[in-house]
N, C-alpha and C positions, 0 to 999 in steps of 0.2 A: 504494500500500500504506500502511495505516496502522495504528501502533506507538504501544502506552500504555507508557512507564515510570512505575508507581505504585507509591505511599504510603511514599516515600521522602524523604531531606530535596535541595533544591534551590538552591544557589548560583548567583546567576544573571549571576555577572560582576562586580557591582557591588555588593551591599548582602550582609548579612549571612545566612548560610540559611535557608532556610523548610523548618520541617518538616511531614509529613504533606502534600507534594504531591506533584503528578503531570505528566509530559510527555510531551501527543500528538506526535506526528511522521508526517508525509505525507509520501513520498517521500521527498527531500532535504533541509526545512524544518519548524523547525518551527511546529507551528499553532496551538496555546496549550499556558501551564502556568499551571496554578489548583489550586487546595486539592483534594486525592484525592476527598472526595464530588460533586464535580463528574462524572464520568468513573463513577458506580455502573452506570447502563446500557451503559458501552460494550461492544461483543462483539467486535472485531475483538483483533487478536495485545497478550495481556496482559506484560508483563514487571514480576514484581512486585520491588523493590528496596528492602525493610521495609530497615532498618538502614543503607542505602547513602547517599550522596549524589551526586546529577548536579552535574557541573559543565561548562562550556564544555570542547571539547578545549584542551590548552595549547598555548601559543604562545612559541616558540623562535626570536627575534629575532637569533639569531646563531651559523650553524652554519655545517662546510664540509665536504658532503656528498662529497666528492672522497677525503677524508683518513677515515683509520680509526683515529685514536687511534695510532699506528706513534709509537714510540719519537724518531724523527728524520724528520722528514715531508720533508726538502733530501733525505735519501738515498734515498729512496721514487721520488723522479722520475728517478734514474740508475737503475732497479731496474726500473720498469715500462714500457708504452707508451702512448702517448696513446691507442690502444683499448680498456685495458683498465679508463680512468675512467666511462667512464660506466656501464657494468655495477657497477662499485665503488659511486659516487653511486644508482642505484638502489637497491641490497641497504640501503646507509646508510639511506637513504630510508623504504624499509619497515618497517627496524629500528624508526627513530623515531614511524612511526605506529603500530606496535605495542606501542610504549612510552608511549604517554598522547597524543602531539605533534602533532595534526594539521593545525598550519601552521606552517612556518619559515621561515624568510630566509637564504639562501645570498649569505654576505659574500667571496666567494671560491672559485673553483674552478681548473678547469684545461683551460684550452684552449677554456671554452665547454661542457666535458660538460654540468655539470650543467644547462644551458639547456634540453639534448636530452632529459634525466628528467624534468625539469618540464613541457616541451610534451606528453610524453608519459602521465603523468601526467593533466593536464589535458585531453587528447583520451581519455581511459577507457581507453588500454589498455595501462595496469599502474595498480594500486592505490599509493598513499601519499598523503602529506600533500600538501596544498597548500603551493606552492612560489614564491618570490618569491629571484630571481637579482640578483646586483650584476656578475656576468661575472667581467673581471679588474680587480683594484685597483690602482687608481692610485698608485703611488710614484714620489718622483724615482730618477735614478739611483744603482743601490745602496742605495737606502732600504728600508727592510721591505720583506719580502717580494716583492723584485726578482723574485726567480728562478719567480714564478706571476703577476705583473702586467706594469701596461704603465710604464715607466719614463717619466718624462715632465719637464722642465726648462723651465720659464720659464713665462708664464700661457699662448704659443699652444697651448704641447705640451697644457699641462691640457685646454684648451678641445678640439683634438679627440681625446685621451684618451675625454674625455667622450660625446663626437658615436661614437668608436669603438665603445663597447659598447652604447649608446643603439641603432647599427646591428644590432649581434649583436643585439638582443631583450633588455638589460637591464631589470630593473623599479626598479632601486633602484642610486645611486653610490656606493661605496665608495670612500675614499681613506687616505691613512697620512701624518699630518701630524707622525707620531712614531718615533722607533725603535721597537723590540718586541724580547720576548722570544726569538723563534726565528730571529733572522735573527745570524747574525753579523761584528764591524765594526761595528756600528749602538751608538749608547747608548739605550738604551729611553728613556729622559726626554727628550733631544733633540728642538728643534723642526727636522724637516726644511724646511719648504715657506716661502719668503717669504707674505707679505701680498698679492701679488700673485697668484702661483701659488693660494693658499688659494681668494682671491675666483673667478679663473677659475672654479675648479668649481663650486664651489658656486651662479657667475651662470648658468653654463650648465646644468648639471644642474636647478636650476629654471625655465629655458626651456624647456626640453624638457620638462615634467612631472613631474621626478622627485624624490624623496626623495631625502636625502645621509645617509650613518654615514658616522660618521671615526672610525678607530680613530686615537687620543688620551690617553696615559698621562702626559706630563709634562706640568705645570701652565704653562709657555709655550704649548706647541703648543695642547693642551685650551682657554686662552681664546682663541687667535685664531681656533680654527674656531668657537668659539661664535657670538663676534661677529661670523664671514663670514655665518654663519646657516645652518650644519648642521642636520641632523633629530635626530641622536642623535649622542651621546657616546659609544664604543665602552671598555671597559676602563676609565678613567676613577683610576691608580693616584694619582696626584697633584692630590687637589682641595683647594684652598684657599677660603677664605672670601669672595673676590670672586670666584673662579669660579661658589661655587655660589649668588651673587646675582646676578650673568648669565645663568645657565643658567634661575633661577625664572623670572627678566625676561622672558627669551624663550620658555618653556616647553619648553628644549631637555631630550630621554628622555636617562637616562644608562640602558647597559645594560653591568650591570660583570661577567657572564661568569665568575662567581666560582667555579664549577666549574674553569676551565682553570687555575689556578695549583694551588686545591685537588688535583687529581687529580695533577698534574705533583709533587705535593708527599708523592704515596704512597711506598711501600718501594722499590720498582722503580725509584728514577730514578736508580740505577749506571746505566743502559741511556742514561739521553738526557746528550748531548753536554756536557763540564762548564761550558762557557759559559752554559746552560741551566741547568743544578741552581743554579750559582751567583744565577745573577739571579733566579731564584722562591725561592730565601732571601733575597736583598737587597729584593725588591719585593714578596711577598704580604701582610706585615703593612702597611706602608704602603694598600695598596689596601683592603684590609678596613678600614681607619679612616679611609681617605676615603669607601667608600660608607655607613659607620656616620652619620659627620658629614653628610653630604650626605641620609640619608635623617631624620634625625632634625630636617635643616632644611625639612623636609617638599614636598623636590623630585621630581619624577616620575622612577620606575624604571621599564622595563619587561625582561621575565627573557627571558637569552640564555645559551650555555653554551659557546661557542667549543667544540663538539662536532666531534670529528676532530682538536684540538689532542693530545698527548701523553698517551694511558692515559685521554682524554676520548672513553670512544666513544658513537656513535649509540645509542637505543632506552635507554641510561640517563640522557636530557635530563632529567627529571622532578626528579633529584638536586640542582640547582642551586635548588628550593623550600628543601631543608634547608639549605644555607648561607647561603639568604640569611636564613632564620629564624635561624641561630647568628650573623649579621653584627649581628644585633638585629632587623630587621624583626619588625613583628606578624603573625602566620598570615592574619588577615583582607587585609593590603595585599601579600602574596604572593601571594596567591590572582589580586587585581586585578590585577596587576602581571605575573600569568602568562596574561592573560585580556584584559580588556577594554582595559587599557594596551594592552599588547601589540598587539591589532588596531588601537586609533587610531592606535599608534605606523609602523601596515603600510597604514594608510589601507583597511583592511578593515571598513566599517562593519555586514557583517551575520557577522561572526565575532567570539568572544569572548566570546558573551553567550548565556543561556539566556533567548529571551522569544522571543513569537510572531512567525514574518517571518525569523528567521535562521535559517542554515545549521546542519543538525545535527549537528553537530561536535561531540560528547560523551562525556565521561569520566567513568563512573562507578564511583566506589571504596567499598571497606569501611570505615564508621566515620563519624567527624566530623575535616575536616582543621584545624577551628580550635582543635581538643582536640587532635592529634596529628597534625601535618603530614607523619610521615612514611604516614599512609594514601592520601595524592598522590605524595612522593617516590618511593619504593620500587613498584615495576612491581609487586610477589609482591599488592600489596593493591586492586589493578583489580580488576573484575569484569568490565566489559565496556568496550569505544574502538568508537565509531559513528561511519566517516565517512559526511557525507552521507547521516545516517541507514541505513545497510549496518553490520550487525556485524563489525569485521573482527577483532577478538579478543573471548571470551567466556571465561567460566570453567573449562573442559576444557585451555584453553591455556595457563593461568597457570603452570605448574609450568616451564615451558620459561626464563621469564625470571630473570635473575641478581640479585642485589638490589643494591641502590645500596649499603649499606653493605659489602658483599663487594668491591665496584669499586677502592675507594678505600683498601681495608684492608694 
């Protein structure tokens, strides 16, 4: 089957938009985009988008399809059963490809569900985004996020930590070389993992093939996994000036998630645990001025939303373009950053990008997003989300979705 999106303007990943174009699509691919008089004879299924713009679908480098946004995500697992995530991880799922997303990275689940959504998923039968799994995250004992990883002490534990999920069908390692926000006991800034432990992973995780995120808040922990040679920088609250000359060095992604504190930082956080409130008042400003500093020293971001984190739910992923524009970003390196970063960031070389040969993964919204970002932000200004070239939301459906700015108010 093949589908014209014309005479509308076209972001194609990378460069600044082109107006008055147009995008064939064959099947799942697409097959070119050129200037709209190119495409005068075609007669197959028109789709006219005057005033719109196509862009790659976006790409959400850090979610945990397992969690819903639940005020206290510790008290969620005394509450449910291990049956009832992976139907959870689906609905998350389609939320978010209903909401602009249609590829993310699960930095954490539980139990392996979301493995089962993703294979499933990927075999056709159920619709969402494409899906890239880390399983369970590595922490020592007691360290973040104990209570949904694999606790692991000394470098042999890391190494088959690693070899463990690598088993389950991992695509990606995640590890906690920090405390964090939601666990408690832990200091969020704290380097958990010796130099030893650090290296383990990260030597073994690139034997086996795989990419590394470390979620990484205190400027200790953040440069020793730099220097083990991590893929990405997860949350990144404490960056200093020799970190982020390391980080350019190596071209390590920082993805700083700036939804999860934002959101955690709404009206509603009587509800989460006061160790919680407290530390997203002690640590959001700090992080907003390291990923200010750090993007202005013109190091590679690519956009993630800790989506499932606190009042962070699925299918409003798209939100985290508007704060990284209020962090300062320019709209044009949001765009990339939500796009073609992103996919090099996931080693997805035909997503990300509007040009002939890739996946048709596209989102097209009302307006211009380098005039008004929030025409990506805000779900209410989609017109249509194409995976794989399949419409799976169009414009009869838009009334359904909540807007970002209502999420967070």
């Amino acid at each position: 089957m093949r589908r014209l999106l014309c005479n509308g303007q076209v972001f194609d990943g990378e460069n600044a938009p082109c107006a008055s174009y147009s995008v064939l699509i064959e099947d799942d691919r697409i097959v070119e985009v050129a200037p709209a008089q190119t495409f005068e004879g075609f007669t197959d299924e028109r789709i006219d988008i005057t005033g719109a713009t196509v862009l790659p679908g976006l790409i959400d480098c850090h979610v945990h399809l397992c969690f819903g946004g639940e005020a206290n995500p510790i008290s969620l697992l005394r509450e449910l059963r291990s049956a009832d995530f992976p139907l959870r991880a689906l609905a998350h799922a389609q939320a978010t490809l209903l909401g602009g997303v249609t590829t993310v990275r699960d930095l954490g689940g539980h139990e392996y569900a979301e493995l089962a959504v993703r294979d499933a998923i990927r075999a056709g039968r159920h619709s969402g985004p494409t899906i890239l799994c880390a399983g369970k995250m590595i922490c020592i004992s007691g360290g973040h996020g104990w209570f949904v990883g694999i606790e692991a002490d000394g470098a042999d534990e890391c190494t088959k930590a690693v070899r463990t999920n690598v088993k389950a069908g991992a695509d990606v390692i995640k590890f906690m070389i920090s405390g964090g926000v939601m666990t408690p006991g832990v200091h969020p800034l704290a380097c958990h993992q010796s130099e030893e432990e650090t290296r383990a992973v990260v030597i073994e995780a690139s034997r086996l093939g795989k990419t590394v995120a470390c979620h990484a808040t205190g400027a200790p922990g953040i440069l020793q996994a730099v220097k083990a040679g991590v893929t990405s920088i997860e949350h990144g609250f404490q960056i200093t000036d020799e970190i982020i000359s390391v980080m350019r060095a190596r071209g390590t992604v920082l993805v700083p998630t700036l939804s999860a504190m934002a959101c955690a930082s709404a009206d509603n956080v009587e509800r989460m645990p006061a160790y919680v409130r407290e530390r997203v008042d002690e640590y959001r400003q700090m992080q907003w001025e390291s990923v200010r500093r750090y993007y202005r020293a013109g190091a590679r971001i690519a956009m993630g939303t800790d989506a499932g984190t606190p009042f962070n739910h699925h299918g409003a992923n798209a939100g985290e373009l508007k704060y990284m524009v209020e962090v300062g970003m320019e709209p044009l390196d949001v765009l990339r950053a939500s796009t073609s970063v992103a996919a090099d960031l996931l080693r997805l070389p035909d997503h990300g990008r509007v040009r002939a040969g890739c996946v048709a993964d596209l989102l097209i919204i009302a307006g211009d997003p380098l005039k008004d970002i929030g025409s990506v932000s805000d779900p209410r200004n989609h017109r249509f989300v194409l995976k794989k070239g399949r419409i799976v939301r169009g414009p009869s459906m838009l009334q359904a979705l909540p807007s970002i700015n209502a999420r967070t108010a």
